[in-house]
N, C-alpha and C positions, 0 to 999 in steps of 0.2 A: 305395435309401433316398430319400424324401421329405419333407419338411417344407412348412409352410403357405406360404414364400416360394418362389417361382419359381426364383431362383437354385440354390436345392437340387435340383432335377428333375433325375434325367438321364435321356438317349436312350431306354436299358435299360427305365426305367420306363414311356417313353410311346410305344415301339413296342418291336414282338415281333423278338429278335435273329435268328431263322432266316430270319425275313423279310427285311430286311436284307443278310446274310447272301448269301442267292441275288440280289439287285439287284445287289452288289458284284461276286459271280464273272461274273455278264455282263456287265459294265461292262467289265472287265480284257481279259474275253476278248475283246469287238468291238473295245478301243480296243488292245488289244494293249499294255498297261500292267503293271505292279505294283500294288495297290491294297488301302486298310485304313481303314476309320475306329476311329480311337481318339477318347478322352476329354480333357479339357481339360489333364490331368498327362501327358498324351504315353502313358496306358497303352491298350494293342488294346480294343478293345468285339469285333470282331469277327476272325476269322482271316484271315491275307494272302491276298491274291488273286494269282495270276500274278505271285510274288515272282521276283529271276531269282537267280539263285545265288550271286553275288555279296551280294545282300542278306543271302542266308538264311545264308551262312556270318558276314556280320558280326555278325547277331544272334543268332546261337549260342554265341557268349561273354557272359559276364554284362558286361564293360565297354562291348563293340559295341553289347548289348542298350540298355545304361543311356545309350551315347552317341544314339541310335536315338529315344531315349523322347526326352530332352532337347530330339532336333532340333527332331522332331513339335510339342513344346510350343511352345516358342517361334517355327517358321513359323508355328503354328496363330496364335499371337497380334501377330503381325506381316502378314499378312494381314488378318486381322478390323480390325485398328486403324487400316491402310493405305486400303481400299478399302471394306472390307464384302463385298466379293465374294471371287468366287476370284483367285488369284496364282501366279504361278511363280519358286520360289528354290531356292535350290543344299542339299541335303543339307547341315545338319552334320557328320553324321556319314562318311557313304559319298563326299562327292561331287559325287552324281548330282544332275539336278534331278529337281526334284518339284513336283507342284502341290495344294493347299490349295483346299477352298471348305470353311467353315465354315456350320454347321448351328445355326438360331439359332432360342430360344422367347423372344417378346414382346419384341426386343430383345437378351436375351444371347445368350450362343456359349454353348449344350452339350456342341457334340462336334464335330470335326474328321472331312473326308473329302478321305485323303490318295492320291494317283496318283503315278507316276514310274518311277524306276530306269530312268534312260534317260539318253543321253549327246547331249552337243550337238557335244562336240571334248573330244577325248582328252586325258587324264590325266597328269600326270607319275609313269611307271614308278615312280620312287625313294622317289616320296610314300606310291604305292600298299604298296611291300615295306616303308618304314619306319609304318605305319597297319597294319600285319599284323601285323609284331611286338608295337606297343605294346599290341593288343588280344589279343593269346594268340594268334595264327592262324600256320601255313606260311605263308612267303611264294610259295614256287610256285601253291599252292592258290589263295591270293587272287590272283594275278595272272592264271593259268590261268582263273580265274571273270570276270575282267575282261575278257578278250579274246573273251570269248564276249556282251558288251552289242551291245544294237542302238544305233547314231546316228541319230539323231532330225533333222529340221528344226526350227527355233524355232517357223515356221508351224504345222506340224504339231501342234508339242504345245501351243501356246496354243487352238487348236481343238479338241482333247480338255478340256483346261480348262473352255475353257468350255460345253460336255457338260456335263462334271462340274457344276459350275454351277449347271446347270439340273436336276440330277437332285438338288442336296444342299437349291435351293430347294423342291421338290416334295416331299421326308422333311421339312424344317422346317412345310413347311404342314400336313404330316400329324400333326406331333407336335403342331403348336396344335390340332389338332381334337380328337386325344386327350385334350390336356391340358383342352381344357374341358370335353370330356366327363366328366375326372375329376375335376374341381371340382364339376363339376353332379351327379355319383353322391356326391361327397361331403357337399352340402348337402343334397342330398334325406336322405340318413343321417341327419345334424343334426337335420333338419324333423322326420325322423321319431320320434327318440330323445326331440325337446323334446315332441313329440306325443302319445308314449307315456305321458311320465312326466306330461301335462296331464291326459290320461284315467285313467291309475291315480290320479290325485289328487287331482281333480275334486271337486267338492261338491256333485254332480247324479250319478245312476245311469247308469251308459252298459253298453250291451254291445254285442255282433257279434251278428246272425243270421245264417242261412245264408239261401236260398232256400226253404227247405221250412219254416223259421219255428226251427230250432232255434240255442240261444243254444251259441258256440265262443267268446266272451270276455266277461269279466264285469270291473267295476272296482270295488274296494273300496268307494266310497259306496252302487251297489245290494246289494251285501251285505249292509251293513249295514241301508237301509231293508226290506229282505224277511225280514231273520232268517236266511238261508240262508247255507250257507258257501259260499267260491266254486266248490270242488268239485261242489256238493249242484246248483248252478246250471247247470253247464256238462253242456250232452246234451240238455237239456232245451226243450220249447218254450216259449215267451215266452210266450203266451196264455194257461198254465200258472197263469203267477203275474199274468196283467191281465186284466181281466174287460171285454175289451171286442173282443167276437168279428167283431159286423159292420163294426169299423172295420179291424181285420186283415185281412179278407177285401175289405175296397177296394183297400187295398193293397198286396194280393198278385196281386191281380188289374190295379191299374196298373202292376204291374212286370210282368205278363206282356203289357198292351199297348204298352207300350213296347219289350220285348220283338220285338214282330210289327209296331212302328212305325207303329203305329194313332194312339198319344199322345206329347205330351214331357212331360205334368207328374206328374212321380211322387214327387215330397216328396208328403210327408201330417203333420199335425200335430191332435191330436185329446186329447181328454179321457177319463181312464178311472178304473179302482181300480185300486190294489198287494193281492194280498193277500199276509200278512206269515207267517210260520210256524206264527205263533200263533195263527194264524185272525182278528187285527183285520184291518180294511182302512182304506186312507189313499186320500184323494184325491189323484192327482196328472193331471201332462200327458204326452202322449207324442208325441216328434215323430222320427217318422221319414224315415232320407235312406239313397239306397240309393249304394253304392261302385261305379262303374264303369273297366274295364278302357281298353286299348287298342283296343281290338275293338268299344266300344261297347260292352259288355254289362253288365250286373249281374250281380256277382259272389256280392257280399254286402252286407246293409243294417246300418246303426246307429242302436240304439234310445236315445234321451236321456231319460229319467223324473225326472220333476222332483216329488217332492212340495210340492203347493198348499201346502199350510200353512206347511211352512217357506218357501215364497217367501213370501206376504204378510207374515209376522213380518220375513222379512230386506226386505220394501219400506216395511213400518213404520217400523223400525229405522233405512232411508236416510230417509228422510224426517225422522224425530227428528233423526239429525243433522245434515241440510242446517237445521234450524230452529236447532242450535245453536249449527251454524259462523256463519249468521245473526247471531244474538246477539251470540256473541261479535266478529266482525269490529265490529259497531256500538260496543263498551265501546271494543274496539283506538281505532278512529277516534277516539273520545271522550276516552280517553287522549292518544292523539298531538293531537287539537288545541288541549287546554288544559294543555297541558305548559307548564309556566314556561322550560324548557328551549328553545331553538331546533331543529327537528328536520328534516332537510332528506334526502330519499331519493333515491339515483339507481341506474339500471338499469346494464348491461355498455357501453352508450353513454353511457354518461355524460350521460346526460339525465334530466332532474328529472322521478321520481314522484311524488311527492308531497312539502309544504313545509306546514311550521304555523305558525300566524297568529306564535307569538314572532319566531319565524325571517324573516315577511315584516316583522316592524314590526322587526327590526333591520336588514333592508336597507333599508328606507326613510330610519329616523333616519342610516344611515351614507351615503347617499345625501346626504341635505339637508349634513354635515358635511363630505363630498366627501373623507373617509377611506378609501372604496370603490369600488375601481375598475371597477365594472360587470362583474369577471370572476366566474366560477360559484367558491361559495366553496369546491370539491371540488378546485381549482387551487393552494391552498396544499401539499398533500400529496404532486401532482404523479401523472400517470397511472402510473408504474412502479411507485410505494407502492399506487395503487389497484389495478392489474391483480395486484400481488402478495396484497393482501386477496381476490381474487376467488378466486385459485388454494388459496387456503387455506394458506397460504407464513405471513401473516400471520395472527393473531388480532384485533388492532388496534391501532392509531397514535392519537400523540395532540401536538398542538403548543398551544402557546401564543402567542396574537398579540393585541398591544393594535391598538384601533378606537379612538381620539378617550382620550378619559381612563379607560378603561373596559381592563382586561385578560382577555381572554378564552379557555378554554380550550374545543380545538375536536378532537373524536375521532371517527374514523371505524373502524367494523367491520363485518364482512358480515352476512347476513342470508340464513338457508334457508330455499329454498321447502320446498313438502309432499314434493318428490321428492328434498329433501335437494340439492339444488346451489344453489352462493352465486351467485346472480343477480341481487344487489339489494348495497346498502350503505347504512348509517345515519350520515349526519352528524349529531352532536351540538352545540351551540354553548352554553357555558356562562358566563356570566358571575361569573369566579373574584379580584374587586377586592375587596372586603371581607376575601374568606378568606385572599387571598394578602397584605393588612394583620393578618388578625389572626394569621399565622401567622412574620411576619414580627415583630411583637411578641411571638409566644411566645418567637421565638426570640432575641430581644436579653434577655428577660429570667433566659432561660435560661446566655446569657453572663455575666450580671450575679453569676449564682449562680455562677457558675466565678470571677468575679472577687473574690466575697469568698474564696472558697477560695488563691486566688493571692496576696491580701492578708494571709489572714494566714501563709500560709508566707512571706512576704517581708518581716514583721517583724523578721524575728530578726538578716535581711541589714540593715536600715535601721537597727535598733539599733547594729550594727557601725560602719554610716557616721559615725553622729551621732558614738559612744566615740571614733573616729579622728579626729574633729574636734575635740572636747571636748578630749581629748587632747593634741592637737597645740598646742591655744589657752594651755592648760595652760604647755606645754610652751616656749613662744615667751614668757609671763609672767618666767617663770622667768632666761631667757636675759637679758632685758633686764638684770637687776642682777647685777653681780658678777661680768661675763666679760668679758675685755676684745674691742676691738673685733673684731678676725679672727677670734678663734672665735666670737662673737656672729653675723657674716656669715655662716657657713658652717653653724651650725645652724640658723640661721632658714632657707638657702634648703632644706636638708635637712625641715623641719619645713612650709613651703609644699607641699614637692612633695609631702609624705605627706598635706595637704589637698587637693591638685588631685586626687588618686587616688582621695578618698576622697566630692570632687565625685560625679566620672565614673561611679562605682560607683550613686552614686545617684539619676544623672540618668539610666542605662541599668535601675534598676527601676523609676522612674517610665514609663519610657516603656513597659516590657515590661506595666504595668498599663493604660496607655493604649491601645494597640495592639490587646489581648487584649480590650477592653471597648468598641470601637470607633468609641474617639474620635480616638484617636491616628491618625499617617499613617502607614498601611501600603504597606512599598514592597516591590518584589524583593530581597533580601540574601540573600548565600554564608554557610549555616551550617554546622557539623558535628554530625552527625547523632547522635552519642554522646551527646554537648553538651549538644545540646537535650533529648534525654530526661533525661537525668540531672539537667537542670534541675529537672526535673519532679517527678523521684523526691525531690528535694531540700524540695522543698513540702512533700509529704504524709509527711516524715521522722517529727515527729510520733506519727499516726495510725500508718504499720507499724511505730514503736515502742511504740507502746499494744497493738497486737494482737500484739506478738511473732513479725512477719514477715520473712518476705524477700522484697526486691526485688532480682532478677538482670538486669543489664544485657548482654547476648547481640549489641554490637555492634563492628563494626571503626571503630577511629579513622580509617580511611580514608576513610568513606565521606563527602562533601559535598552536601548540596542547594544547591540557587540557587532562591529560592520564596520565597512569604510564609510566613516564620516564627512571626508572630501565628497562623496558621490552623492550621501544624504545630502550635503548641503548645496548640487547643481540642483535637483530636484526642489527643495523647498526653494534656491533661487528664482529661476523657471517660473515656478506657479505664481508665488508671490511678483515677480517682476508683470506677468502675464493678466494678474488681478488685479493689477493698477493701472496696467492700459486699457482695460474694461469696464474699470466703473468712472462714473463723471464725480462732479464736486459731491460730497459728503456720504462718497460711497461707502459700502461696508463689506468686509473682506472674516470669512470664517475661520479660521482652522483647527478640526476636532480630529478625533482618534475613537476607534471603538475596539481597542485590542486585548486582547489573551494573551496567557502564555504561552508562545509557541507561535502567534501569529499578528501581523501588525495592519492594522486597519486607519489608515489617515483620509480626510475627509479637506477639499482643498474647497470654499464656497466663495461665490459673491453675487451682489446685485448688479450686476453693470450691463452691459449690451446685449449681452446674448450671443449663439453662433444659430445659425440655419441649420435645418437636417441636412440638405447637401453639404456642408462647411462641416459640421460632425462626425462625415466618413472619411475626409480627409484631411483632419487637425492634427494628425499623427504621423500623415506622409513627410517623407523628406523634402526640404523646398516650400512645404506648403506653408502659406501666409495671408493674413488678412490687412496685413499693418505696411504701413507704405514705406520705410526703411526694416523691416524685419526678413531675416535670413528664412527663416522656414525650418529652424531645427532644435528649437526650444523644445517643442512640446514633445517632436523626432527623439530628441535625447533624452529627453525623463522617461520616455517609454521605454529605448531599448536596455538604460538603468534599471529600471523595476523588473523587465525580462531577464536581464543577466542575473539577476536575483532572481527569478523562475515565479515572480508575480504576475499579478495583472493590474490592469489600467484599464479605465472608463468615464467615459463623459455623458454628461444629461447636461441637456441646455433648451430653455426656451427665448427667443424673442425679445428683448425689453424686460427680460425677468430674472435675467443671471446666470451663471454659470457652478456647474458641481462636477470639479473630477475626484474619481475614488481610487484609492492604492489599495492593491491586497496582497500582502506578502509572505507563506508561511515561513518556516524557518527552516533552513537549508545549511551548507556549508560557509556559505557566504556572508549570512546573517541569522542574528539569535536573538528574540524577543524575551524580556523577562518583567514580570511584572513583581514588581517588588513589594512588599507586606511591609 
């Protein structure tokens, strides 16, 4: 078995085992050894050579076999790693030493060539009888086979070694020869399979001739310009169907003097007719090239037929559109250089192709402001973000950086050439200060409309205040006459404290209207997460008692944030305000939580209209609205809140079936989820 990598090759494949084979039994027999190449798993390639009998009885058990295979492996790979050449080390298995020269293509070991069963100094008896037993053997038999080993000198068998050596470097040379031999039978394969399927596909007429002029291959285009089927073609001589006899006969005749090596020039290339089945005829060309062997000879020629007509229509045709890639490149340039935009191109080097006049008259003014620090402005992105646009990893990136008073947004994406690989990249440079003021007033006044909403569900609480004060004043009038002093004391400070509470109450919705409308001072505060929505629910009390709804609260009193409160409660605004214009009378309105510590999972649901899949990809844009006095920036701004908290946002909606958006927020600098025990 073979594969395209090297390492897969083995021995077997790139030399003949019989061959082999016989190298090995003479090897054994001169050096008066044991001797076998096996495979890189310790298994035989070839049969033992001059095994003594000691061996062959311990690999006739399957454990001696399996201890045997084992040794081979690992000398094999402690030799290789050691030296690279050959070595000599003591059997695993038996004992005995043995010597290793591994056999290696382009660097790896393929195959192991191992020598041995020989002795340097004799054995411990006891080892040998208890090594008989463990492996299934007589112990007489194994020892009987032991005392029949030759002893060796160290000399001696290092000098076979490295024999061996030199005979395992001599198979390794042989296998690279093969082996590129059979990369080179392989490619020519290739060549000739991508060759074949050129000519059957071709858009020119091609066939084979023999020598005697008859056509033995035909390819589907001259089929069709002759009318003939490829059958009706093949037998046939070429001349048959091309009416140009004395150029045939040139050469036929220059293959036969090249032939007798009178000439070298035997291409021919000449002008004739097709004639078609039909009996029209078409102009075309024919250029003939003949196929030579090993030997020098011509075997066979191949005819190319090209009808005239259809080439100048297809040179027409290039020409129209070199004129209109023409054109068009001239609009491109025209475009790109009166772009209002900054437009700035760089290649795989990151060096400037091209840059248009916006883009040069903003390095200038940021120059003269000294905002700009002479670095290429492809350097904010940083080359990791760019090498990842090239790879096609990304689509495009986009940051935001202010130059002098001006904020600018600055995006890069690749660019395909005609062969479809991104080799270029398009810097954009935008000037986004107007839009990012006016969209920054949409959206305060987008709060403003939440805050009449919070206004008036927070009447009801102010009324409260004021009754408890009114109350109270009331209540203190009264006291003064007609009590004497100690109980006067004691319900006055009673009737105080029920004013200071009654403060406090209303100096925490002033604020919560301040905060929310963003005038107020918004700071970090530990809230409970129930709390706050329920706050919320408590606004719009109201409205789901106009419509006949339910609002279900799906949260643990456990759960605590540490965050700005004000921005939680545009969000639960938003949703909840958004879930009431969705559902009809006796709607039903979810809100659950599935959070940990460390991270907050809110769940906003209902059953009401529904949004369309189109209407789902852009419920999040700015502007975008379905509701006929609605600004477009409700949903805009609970998204870019959960973003600036480094969350995410997602909606699922069908039809008539309701609507599910999800928050997922871990915890960051900004906020801190804690689930409380």
């Amino acid at each position: 078995m073979k594969n395209e990598d090297d390492a897969d090759y083995l021995l077997s494949d790139l030399l003949n085992v019989a061959l082999l084979q016989r190298i090995q039994d003479d090897f054994a027999e001169i050096a008066q050894v044991g001797s076998i190449i096996y495979a890189l798993d310790g298994s035989p390639i070839t049969r033992g050579s001059n095994f003594s009998e000691y061996c062959k009885l311990i690999r006739s058990t399957p454990k001696g076999l399996k201890n045997c295979m084992r040794s081979d492996e690992v000398l094999g790979m402690r030799s290789f790693n050691k030296t690279g050449r050959g070595a000599a080390m003591p059997c695993l298995s038996g004992r005995l030493m043995d010597g290793i020269a591994p056999i290696v293509l382009k660097g790896k070991r393929i195959a192991n060539w191992g020598m041995g069963h020989v002795l340097f100094e004799e054995l411990d008896e006891d080892w040998v009888r208890w090594y008989a037993k463990d492996i299934g053997l007589e112990e007489v038999e194994l020892i009987t086979a032991y005392h029949k080993l030759n002893i060796s000198t160290k000399e001696q068998f290092l000098q076979k070694i490295k024999y061996l050596t030199t005979l395992g470097q001599e198979i390794s040379e042989l296998a690279l020869v093969n082996y590129q031999l059979t990369q080179e039978i392989a490619s020519r394969r290739k060549s000739e399979s991508r060759y074949s399927a050129i000519i059957k596909n071709a858009i020119v007429g091609i066939c084979e001739i023999t020598n005697e002029g008859k056509i033995d291959y035909v390819n589907n285009h001259l089929s069709t310009l002759t009318e003939f089927s490829m059958d009706e073609l093949i037998g046939i001589k070429l001349r048959n169907i091309l009416s140009s006899e004395r150029n045939f006969e040139s050469y036929f005749n220059g293959i036969a003097d090249y032939a007798n090596k009178t000439s070298s020039n035997i291409g021919y290339d000449f002008t004739g007719q097709l004639l078609q089945k039909s009996g029209q005829i078409k102009p075309c060309r024919i250029c003939m090239t003949p196929q030579i062997n090993l030997s020098n000879q011509v075997v066979k020629s191949t005819a190319v037929i090209i009808d005239t007509t259809t080439e100048k229509l297809a040179i027409d045709n290039l020409k129209r559109r070199n004129r209109e890639l023409k054109e068009s490149k001239k609009e491109s340039d025209l475009f790109f250089d009166n772009d209002v935009n900054g437009l700035y191109m760089i290649d795989k080097n990151y060096r400037c192709m091209k840059a248009n006049s916006s883009f040069i008259s903003f390095v200038n003014e940021s120059k003269k402001r000294n905002d700009y620090n002479g670095y290429e402005i492809w350097e904010v992105f940083g080359r990791e973000t760019l090498d990842r646009l090239f790879s096609g990893e990304l689509e495009e990136v986009e940051i935001k950086k202010e130059y002098g008073m001006q904020l600018y947004s600055i995006k890069a994406a690749p660019l395909l050439d005609t062969d479809s690989r991104m080799s270029r990249i398009l810097i954009t440079l935008t000037d986004i200060t107007d839009y990012q003021m006016m969209m920054e007033n949409a959206m305060f006044a987008e709060k403003m409309t939440g805050v009449g909403m919070v206004a008036s569900g927070i009447a009801h609480d102010m009324k409260s205040v004021f009754s408890i004060l009114g109350n109270s004043n009331i209540g203190m009038k009264s006291i003064v006459s007609g009590i004497d002093e100690n109980d006067k004391r004691e319900k006055i400070e009673r009737m105080l404290q029920t004013q200071e509470h009654g403060l406090q109450n209303g100096r925490k919705l002033l604020a919560q209207i301040l905060s929310y409308s963003g005038h107020g001072y918004e700071q970090i505060e530990s809230f409970n997460l129930r709390e706050a929505v329920e706050k919320i629910i408590r606004i719009f009390n109201s409205e789901i008692m106009r419509k006949n709804a339910e609002a279900k609260v799906n949260i643990r009193d456990c759960i605590e944030i540490e965050g700005n409160s004000s921005k939680f409660s545009q969000i639960f605004m938003n949703l909840t305000a958004n879930a009431l214009d969705a559902i009809d009378n006796n709607g039903r309105i979810r809100i659950s939580e599935n959070s940990s510590q460390g991270h907050l999972s809110l769940i906003f649901e209902d059953n009401g209209r529904g949004i369309t899949k189109e209407e789902q990809g852009q419920v999040f844009k700015a502007f975008f609205t379905t509701k006929e006095k609605g600004t477009g920036l409700g949903l805009f701004t609970v998204k870019n809140i959960v973003e600036e908290f480094g969350g995410y946002m997602g909606v699922e909606s069908s039809v008539g079936a309701g609507t599910k958006f999800t928050i997922a927020i871990k915890d960051s600098a900004k906020i801190i989820t804690r689930v409380q025990k």
